[in-house]
C-alpha positions in Angstrom: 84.7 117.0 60.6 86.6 115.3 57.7 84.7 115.5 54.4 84.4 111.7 54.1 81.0 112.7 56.6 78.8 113.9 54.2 79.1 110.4 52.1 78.1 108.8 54.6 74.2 109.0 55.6 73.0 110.9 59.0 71.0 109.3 61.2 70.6 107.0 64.4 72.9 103.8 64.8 72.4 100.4 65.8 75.0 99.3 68.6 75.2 95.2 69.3 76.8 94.0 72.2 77.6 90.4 72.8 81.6 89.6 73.9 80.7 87.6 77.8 77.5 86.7 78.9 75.1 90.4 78.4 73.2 90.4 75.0 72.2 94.0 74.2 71.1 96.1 71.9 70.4 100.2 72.0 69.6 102.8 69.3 71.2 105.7 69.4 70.7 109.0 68.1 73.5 111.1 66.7 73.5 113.7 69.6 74.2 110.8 72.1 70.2 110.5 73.3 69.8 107.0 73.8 66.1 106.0 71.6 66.1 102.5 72.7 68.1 100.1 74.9 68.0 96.8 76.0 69.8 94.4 77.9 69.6 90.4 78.8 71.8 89.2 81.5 72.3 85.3 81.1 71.8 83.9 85.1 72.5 80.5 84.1 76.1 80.6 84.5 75.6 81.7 88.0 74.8 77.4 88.4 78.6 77.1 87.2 80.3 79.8 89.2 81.2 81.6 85.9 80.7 82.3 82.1 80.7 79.1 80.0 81.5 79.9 76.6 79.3 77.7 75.0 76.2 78.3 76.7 76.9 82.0 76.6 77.2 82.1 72.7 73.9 79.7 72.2 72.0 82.5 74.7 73.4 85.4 72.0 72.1 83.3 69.1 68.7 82.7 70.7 67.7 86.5 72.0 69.8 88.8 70.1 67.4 88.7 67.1 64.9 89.8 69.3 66.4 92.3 71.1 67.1 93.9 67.8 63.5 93.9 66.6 62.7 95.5 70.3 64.7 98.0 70.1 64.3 98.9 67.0 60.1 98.5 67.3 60.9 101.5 70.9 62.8 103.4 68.5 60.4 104.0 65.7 62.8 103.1 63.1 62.6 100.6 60.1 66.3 99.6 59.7 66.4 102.2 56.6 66.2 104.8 59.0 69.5 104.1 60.6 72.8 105.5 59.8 75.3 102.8 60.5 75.4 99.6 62.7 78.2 99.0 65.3 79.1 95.6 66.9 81.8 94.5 70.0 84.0 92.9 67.5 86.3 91.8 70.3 88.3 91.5 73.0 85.5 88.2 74.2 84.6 85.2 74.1 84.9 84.5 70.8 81.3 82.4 70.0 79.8 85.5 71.3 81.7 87.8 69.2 81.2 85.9 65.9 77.2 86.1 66.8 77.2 89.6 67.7 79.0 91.0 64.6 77.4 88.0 62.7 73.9 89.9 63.4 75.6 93.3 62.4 77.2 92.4 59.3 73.6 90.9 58.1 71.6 93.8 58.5 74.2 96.1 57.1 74.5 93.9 53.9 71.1 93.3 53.6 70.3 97.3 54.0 73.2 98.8 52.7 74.6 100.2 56.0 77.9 101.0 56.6 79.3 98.3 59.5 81.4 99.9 62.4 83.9 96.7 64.2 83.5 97.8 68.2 86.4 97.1 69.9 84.6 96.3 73.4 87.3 98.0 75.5 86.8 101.4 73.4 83.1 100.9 74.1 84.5 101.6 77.7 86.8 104.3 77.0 84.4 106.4 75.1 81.1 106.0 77.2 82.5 109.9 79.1 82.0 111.1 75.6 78.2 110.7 75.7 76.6 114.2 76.3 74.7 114.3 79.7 77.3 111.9 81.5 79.8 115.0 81.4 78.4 118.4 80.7 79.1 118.8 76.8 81.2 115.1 76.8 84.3 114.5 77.9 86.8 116.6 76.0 90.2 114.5 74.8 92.3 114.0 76.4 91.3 112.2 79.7 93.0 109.1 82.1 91.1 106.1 81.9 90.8 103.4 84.8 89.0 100.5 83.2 88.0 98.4 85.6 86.1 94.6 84.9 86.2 91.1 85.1 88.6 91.0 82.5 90.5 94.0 82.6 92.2 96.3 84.9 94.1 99.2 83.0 95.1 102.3 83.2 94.5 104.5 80.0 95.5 108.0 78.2 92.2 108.6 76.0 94.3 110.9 73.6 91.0 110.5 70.7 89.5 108.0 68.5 91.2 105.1 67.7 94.2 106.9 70.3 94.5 105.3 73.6 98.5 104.6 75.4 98.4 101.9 77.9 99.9 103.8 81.2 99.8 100.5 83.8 97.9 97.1 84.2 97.4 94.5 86.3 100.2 91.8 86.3 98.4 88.6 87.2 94.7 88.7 87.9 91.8 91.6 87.0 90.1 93.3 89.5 86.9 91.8 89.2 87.9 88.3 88.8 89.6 88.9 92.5 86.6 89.9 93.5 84.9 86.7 92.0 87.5 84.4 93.5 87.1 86.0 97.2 83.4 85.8 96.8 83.8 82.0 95.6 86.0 81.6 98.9 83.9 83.1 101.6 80.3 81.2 99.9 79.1 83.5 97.8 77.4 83.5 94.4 78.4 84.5 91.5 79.1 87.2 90.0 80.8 88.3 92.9 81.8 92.2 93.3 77.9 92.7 94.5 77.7 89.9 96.7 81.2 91.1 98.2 80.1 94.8 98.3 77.3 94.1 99.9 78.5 91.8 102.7 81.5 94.2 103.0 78.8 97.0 104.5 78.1 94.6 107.4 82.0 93.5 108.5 84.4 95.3 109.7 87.3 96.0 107.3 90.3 96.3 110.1 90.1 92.6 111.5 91.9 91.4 109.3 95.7 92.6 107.9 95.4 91.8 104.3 98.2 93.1 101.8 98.0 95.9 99.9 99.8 95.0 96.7 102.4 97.2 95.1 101.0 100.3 96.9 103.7 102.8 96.9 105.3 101.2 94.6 106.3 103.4 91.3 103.9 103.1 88.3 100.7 102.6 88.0 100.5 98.5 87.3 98.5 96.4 89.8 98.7 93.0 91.2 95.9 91.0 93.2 97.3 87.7 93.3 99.0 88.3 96.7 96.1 89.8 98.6 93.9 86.7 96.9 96.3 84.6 98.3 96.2 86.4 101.7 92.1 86.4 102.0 92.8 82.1 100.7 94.7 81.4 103.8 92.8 82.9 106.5 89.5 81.2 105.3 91.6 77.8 105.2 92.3 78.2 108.7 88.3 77.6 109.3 86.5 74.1 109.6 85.7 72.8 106.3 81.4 74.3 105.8 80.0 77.4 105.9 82.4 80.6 107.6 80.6 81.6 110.3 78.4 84.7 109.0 80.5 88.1 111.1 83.3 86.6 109.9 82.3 86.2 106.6 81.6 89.8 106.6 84.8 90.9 108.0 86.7 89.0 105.3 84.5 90.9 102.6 85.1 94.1 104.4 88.9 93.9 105.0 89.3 92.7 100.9 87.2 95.2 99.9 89.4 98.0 101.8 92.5 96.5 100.5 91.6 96.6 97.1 89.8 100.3 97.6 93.4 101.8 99.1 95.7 100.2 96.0 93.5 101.6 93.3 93.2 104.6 95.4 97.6 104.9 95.0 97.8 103.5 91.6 95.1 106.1 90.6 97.4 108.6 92.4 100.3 107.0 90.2 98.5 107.0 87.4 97.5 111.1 87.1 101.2 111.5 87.7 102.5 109.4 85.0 98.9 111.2 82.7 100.2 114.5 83.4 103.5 114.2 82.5 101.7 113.2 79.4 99.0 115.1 78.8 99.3 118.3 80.8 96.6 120.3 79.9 94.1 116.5 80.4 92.4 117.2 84.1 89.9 114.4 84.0 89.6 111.0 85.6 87.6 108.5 84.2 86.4 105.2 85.9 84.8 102.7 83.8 84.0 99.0 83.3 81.7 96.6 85.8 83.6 97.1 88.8 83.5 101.0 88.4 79.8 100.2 90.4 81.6 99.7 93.7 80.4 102.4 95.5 83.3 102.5 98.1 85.6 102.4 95.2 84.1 105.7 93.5 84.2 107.8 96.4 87.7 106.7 97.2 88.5 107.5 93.2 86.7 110.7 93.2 88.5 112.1 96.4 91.8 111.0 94.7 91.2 113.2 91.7 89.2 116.1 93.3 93.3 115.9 95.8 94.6 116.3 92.6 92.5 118.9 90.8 91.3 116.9 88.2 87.2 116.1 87.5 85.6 112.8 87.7 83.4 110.5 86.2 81.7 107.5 86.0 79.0 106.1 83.8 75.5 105.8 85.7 74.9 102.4 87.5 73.5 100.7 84.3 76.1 101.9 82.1 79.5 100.3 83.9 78.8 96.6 82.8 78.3 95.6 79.5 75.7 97.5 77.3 74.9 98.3 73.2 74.6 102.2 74.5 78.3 102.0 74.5 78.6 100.5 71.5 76.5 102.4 69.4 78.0 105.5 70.7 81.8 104.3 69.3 79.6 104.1 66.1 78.7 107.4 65.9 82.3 108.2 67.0 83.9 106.5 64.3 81.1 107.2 61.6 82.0 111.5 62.0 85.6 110.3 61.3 84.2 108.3 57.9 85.3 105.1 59.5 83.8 101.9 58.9 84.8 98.2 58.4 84.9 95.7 56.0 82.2 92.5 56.3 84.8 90.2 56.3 86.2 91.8 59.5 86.9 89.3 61.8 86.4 89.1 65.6 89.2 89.0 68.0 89.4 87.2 71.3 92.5 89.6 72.1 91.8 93.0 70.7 94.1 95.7 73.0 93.5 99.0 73.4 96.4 100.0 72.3 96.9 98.4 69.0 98.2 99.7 66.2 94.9 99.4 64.1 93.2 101.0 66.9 94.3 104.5 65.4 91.6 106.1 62.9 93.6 106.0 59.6 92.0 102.9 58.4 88.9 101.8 56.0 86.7 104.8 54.8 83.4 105.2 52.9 85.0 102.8 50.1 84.6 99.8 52.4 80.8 100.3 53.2 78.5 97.8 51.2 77.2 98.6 48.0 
């Protein structure tokens, strides 16, 4: 650990989360044992059939305050007591993002705590790190397949701050596929439950969807085509309501086709990792749509094939969440990282950045 550490206080930290349309807030404690944790999922925007920016970023302003003095209140902690405070500083909505690390930046000024920028896809990355979730945490390196709404990459978690982009998708993320099906065949919204759980009543060979770039070298994924696909067949219905069997079937047989390409691109992807990183023998699946059930077991039997180890964050853990967060806090804070409070928020923060790597701001840009 570098010596920068011992100027920085020990102690619990603060994680704020607030890029898309979860407020949260958890307080963690430097082993990784989560003392508090809370988390407000906005409905409204179900009305709309998405997140609308505006209404997302008003919902922050209005309950993160309180979560804060929630979590804080379950913790047993005065804000003294804490060691740092991290907050999703992008990639996000960006009204979000300015209220989230808005919050942060306050309580660090106003109780000298060093502030810790979050970007939101590290928050992913790191989550295997957190003791319990693998025995000890995840040792670096690992392969990384962050799945969401937003993003569908795969990753080479070489440390901190380290992270090489092996593949992505080329058009659309995994989860806004499934939101778009779901949209198509009647259902609400957000859609990879609604789908998953329709999918368990149809049956997923009636219909011949695509199966896009599957064998295909690489590891970068496309949905467009198999959107497309599941577009057409429900066109060819009466305009109202798809009868309910067939609405299943079309769940079911999208579903399957997305399970068997992220099944080959995983494949693809522990290649491309070991050439890499040979001595790395763990898969990682992260990110909301890492709670499809038929998608982990298909995952998991891919890397157990391959004699690598897998894991995935508990249920609660693989949408957004401040447990996440807070833990990149504690990450960064052992390195003697921290941020400056005029550290803006970024819409686009990738993974792979430059300024990702930990050779940045130190003890001297903590508030005085």
């Amino acid at each position: 650990m570098p010596d920068r550490w011992s100027r920085l206080r020990p102690g619990p930290v603060l994680g704020l989360e607030s890029s898309c349309d979860e407020t949260a807030a958890a307080v963690l404690a430097p082993d990784g044992q989560i003392l508090a944790e809370a988390v407000l999922s906005q409905a409204d925007h179900a009305t709309y059939g998405g997140v609308v920016p505006e209404i997302a970023a008003r919902a922050h302003l209005a309950h993160l305050p309180g979560l804060v003095g929630q979590v804080m209140r379950q913790a047993g902690l005065g804000f003294d007591g804490l060691a740092g405070i991290a907050a999703s500083s992008g990639p996000g909505l960006i009204g979000g993002l300015i209220v989230g690390s808005g919050v942060g930046k306050g309580i660090a000024l106003a109780r000298g705590l060093p502030f810790v920028a979050v970007n939101h896809l590290e928050a992913h990355a790191l989550t295997a790190r957190l003791p319990g979730l693998v025995l000890g945490g995840a040792p670096f390196p690992y392969l990384l397949l962050l799945l969401s709404g937003g993003h569908c990459q795969c990753i080479a978690v070489e440390g901190v701050g380290r992270h090489v982009r092996l593949g992505s998708t080329i058009d659309d993320a995994v989860g806004e596929a499934f939101d778009k099906v779901a949209k198509m065949i009647g259902l609400g919204w957000p859609g990879g439950p609604a789908v998953e759980r329709l999918a368990a009543q149809g049956d997923p060979t009636r219909f011949a969807f695509p199966r896009p770039l599957r064998g295909r070298p690489g590891c970068d994924f496309s949905f467009s085509g198999l959107k497309t696909a599941v577009a057409q067949v429900v066109a060819a219905y009466p305009p109202g309501p798809l009868p309910a069997q067939d609405a299943a079937d079309i769940a079911a047989g999208f579903q399957a086709a997305v399970v068997d390409v992220m099944a080959d691109r995983a494949a693809r992807a522990i290649e491309l990792f070991r050439a890499r990183q040979p001595e790395g023998r763990l898969m990682v699946v992260g990110g909301g749509v890492a709670a499809n059930t038929a998608l982990r077991t298909a995952l998991e039997r891919v890397a157990a094939a391959r004699g690598f180890g897998f894991a995935a964050p508990p249920l609660r853990l693989c949408g957004d969440n401040a447990v996440m967060v807070a833990w990149v806090g504690i990450e960064r804070l052992r390195l003697g990282l921290t941020d400056a409070l005029d550290h803006a928020p970024r819409p686009r923060w990738p993974l792979d950045a430059a300024d990702m790597s930990p050779t940045g701001a130190g003890p001297a840009d903590m508030p005085r």
